[in-house]
C-alpha positions in Angstrom: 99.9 142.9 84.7 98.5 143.1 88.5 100.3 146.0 89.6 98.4 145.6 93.1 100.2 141.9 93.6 103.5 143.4 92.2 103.7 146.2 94.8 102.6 144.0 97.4 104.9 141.7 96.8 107.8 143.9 96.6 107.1 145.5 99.9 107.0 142.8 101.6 110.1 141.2 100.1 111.9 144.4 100.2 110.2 144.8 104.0 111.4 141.4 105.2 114.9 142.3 103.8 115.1 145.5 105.8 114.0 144.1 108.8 116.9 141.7 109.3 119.4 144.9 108.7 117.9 146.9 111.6 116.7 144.1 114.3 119.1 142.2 115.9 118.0 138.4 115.5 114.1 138.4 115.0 114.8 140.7 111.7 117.5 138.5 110.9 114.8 135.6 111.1 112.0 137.2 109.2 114.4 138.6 106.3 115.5 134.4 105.6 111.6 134.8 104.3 112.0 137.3 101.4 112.2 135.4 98.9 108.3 134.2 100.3 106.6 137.0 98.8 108.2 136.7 95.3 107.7 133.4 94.6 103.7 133.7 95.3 103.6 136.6 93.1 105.0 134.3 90.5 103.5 130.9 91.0 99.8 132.0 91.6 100.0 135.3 88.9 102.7 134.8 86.5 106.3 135.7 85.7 106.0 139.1 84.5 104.4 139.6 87.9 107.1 137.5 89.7 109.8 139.4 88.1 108.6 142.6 88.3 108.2 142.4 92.0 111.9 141.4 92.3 113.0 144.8 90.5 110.9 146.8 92.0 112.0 145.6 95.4 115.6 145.5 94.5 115.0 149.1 94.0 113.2 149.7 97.1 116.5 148.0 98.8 118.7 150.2 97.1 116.9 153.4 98.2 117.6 152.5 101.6 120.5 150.1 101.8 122.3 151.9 98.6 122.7 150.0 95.3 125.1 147.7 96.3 122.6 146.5 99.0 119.6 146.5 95.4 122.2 144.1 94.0 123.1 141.9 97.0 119.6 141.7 97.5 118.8 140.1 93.8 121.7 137.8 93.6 120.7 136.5 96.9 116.9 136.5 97.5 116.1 137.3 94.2 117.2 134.2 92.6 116.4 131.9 95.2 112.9 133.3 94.5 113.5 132.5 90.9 115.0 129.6 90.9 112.2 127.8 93.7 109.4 129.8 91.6 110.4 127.7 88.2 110.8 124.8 90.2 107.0 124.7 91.3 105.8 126.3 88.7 107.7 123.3 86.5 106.2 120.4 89.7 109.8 119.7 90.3 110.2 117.5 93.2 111.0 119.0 96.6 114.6 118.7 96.8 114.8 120.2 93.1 113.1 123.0 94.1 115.8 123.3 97.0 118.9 122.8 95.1 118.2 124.8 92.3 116.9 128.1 94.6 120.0 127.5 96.9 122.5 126.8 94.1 121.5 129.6 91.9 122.3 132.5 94.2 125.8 130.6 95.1 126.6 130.4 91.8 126.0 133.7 91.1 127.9 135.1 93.7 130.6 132.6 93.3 131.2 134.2 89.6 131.3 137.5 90.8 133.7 137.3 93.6 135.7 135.1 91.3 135.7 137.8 88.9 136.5 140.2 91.9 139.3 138.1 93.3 141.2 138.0 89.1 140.8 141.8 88.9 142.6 141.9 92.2 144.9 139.7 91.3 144.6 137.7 94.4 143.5 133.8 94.8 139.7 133.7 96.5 141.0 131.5 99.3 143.6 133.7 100.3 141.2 136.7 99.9 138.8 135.2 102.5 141.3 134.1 105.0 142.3 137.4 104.8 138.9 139.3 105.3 138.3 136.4 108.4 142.0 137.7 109.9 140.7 141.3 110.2 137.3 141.0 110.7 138.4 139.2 114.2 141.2 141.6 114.9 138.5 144.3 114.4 135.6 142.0 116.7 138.5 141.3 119.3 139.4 145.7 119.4 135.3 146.2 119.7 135.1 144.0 122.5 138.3 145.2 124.4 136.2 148.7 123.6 133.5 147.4 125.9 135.3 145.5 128.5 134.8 142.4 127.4 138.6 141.1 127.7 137.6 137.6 127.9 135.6 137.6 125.0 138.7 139.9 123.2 141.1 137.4 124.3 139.1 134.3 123.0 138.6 135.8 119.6 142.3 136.6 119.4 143.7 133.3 119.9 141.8 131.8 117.1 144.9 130.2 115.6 145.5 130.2 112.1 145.1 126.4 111.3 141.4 127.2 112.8 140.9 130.0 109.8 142.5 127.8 107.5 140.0 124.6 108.0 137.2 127.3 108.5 137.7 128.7 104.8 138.1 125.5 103.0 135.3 124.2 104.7 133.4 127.7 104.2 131.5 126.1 100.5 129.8 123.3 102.0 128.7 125.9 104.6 127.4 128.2 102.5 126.1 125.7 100.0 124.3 123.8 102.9 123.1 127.1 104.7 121.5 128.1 101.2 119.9 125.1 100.4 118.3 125.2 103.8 117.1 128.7 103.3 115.5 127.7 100.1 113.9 124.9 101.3 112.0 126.6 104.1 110.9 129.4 101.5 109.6 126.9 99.8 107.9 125.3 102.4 106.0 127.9 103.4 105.2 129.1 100.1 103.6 125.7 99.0 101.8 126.1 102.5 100.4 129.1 101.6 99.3 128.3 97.8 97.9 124.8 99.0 95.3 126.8 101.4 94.2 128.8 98.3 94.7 125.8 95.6 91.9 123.1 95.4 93.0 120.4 94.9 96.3 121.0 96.9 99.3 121.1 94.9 100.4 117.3 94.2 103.7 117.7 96.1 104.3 115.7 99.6 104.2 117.4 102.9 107.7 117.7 105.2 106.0 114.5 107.1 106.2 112.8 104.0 109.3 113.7 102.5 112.4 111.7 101.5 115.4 111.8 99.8 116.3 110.6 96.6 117.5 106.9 97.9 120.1 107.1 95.4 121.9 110.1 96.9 122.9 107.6 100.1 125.6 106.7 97.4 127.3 109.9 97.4 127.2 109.9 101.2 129.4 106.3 101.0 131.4 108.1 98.5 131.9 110.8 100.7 133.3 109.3 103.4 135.5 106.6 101.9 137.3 109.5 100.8 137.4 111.5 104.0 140.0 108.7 104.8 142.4 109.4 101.9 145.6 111.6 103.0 145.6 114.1 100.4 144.2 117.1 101.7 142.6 118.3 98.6 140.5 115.0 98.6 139.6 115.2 102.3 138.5 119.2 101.6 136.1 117.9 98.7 134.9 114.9 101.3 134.3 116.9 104.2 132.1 119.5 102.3 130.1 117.3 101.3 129.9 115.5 104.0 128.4 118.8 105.7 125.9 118.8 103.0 124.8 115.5 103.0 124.6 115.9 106.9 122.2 118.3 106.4 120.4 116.1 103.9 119.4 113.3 106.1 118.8 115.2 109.0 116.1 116.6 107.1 114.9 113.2 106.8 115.2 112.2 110.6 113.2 115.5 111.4 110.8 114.8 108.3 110.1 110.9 110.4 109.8 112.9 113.7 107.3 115.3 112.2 105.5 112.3 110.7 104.8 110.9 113.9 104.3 114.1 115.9 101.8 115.0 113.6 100.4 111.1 114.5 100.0 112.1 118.0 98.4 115.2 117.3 100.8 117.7 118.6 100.0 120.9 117.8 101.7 122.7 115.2 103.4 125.2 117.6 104.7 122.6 119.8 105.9 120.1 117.3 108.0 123.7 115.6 109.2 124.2 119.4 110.2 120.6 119.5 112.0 120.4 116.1 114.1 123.7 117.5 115.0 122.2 120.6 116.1 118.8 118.9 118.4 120.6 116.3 120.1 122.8 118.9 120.4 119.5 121.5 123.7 117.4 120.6 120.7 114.5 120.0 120.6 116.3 116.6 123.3 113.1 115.5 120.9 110.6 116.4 118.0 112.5 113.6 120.4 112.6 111.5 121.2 108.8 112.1 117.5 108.0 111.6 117.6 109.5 108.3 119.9 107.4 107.1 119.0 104.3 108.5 114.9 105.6 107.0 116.8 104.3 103.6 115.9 101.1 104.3 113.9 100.9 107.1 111.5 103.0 105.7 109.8 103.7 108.9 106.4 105.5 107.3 105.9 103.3 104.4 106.5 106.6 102.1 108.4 105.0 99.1 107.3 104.7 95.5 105.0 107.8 94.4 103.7 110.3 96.7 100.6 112.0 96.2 99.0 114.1 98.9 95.3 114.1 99.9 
């Protein structure tokens, strides 16, 4: 075993992870990364060095964030790392590598707190709106602490129906959220091997990405039942809706990139561009251009992809 690469690797993990529980929002940005450091360890030297960076890293966490914190930390950026590590190591495609590192963690943590919620007695969905009720009673108390009235005020008249739509819409939030995560780790992990690896790694690059074509089916799916009045339908509909949202605005930013990258933008600029797009209401017009990419197919990408 390289014991060098495995305590590397586990201080950075475990560093990254630490980092977004002390600084406000550049930690919080750094420790979406940890799962980075694992999944090199385990592509480029093995799984017994993959895995036994994740323990010992999950035990660095729980020295200093106790061992709940060792155990959030595994089921969250541990598997991810796992789950996108077998995925390359396997040359799954892309978005296989995404869904399984983003669904693996979920699931997880969906088993436990399901098992949390039966020992409790208590339903999961009543559970979270719940915890949502007094976390803002306790926000709303904090801020009428600091004189911040208005901000008090706001946060108490979130009505309930607000909470209600906010928790049954709270799994394709996650579930997207996750997914997202996984599929910048991976990113920058296959950015990172492919400057090491010759010949790169046959995978495409974010400019050459696509969807699966077939997954614009469930997209038609989901909305033809976002119009059926049952509300259990139209909870199913709309998270998936948020997922497959995300899915194609992927692909409208993955077109952009391609022709940023035509122009010869900078890599720092075309990153400051992509931010400013996504946080711009234009964001629905990306996400538009995925879709229509379906059959436009704006950069000639279809059929197999094999990067020079």
């Amino acid at each position: 075993m390289n014991y060098r690469v495995v305590v590397i690797s586990s201080l950075q993990a475990a560093g990254l992870y630490l980092a977004g529980l002390i600084i406000p929002v550049l930690g919080l940005l750094a420790a979406v990364f940890s799962p980075v450091p694992f999944i090199l360890a385990y592509v480029r030297e093995g799984r017994q060095e993959g895995l036994a960076s994740i323990g010992l890293a999950c035990g660095l966490v729980s020295v200093f964030a106790g061992w709940q914190g060792g155990v959030l930390f595994f089921l969250t950026f541990g598997l991810m790392a796992i789950g996108i590590a077998e995925a390359m190591l396997r040359r799954s495609k892309p978005e296989g590598a995404a869904l399984l590192g983003g669904l693996l963690p979920i699931a997880a943590i969906g088993i436990a707190l399901a098992a949390y919620f039966a020992h409790l007695g208590k339903s999961p969905v009543a559970g979270i709106e719940e915890y949502i009720r007094n976390s803002l009673v306790e926000t709303a108390k904090m801020y009428t602490t600091l004189g911040l009235t208005e901000a008090a005020a706001m946060i108490n008249g979130a009505s309930d129906r607000i909470i209600y739509y906010l928790v049954r819409l709270l799994p394709g939030i996650v579930i997207a959220t996750s997914v997202v995560q996984a599929a910048c780790c991976y990113g920058l992990a296959r950015a990172v091997i492919a400057r090491k690896q010759v010949p790169a790694p046959d995978q495409p690059t974010l400019a050459q990405w696509h969807a699966p074509d077939v997954w614009v089916w469930g997209l038609i799916v989901t909305l033809a039942c976002a119009v059926i009045p049952q509300d259990a339908v139209n909870v199913i509909s709309w998270n998936a809706a948020i997922f497959f949202g995300v899915v194609y605005t992927a692909q409208g930013i993955a077109i952009l990139e391609h022709y940023f990258r035509k122009a010869g933008i900078h890599t720092a600029v075309r990153s400051m561009l992509h931010a400013i797009i996504l946080a711009l209401p234009i964001v629905v017009c990306v996400t538009a251009l995925g879709i229509v990419d379906i059959w436009a197919d704006f950069r000639k990408v279809r059929g197999p992809i094999v990067e020079k």
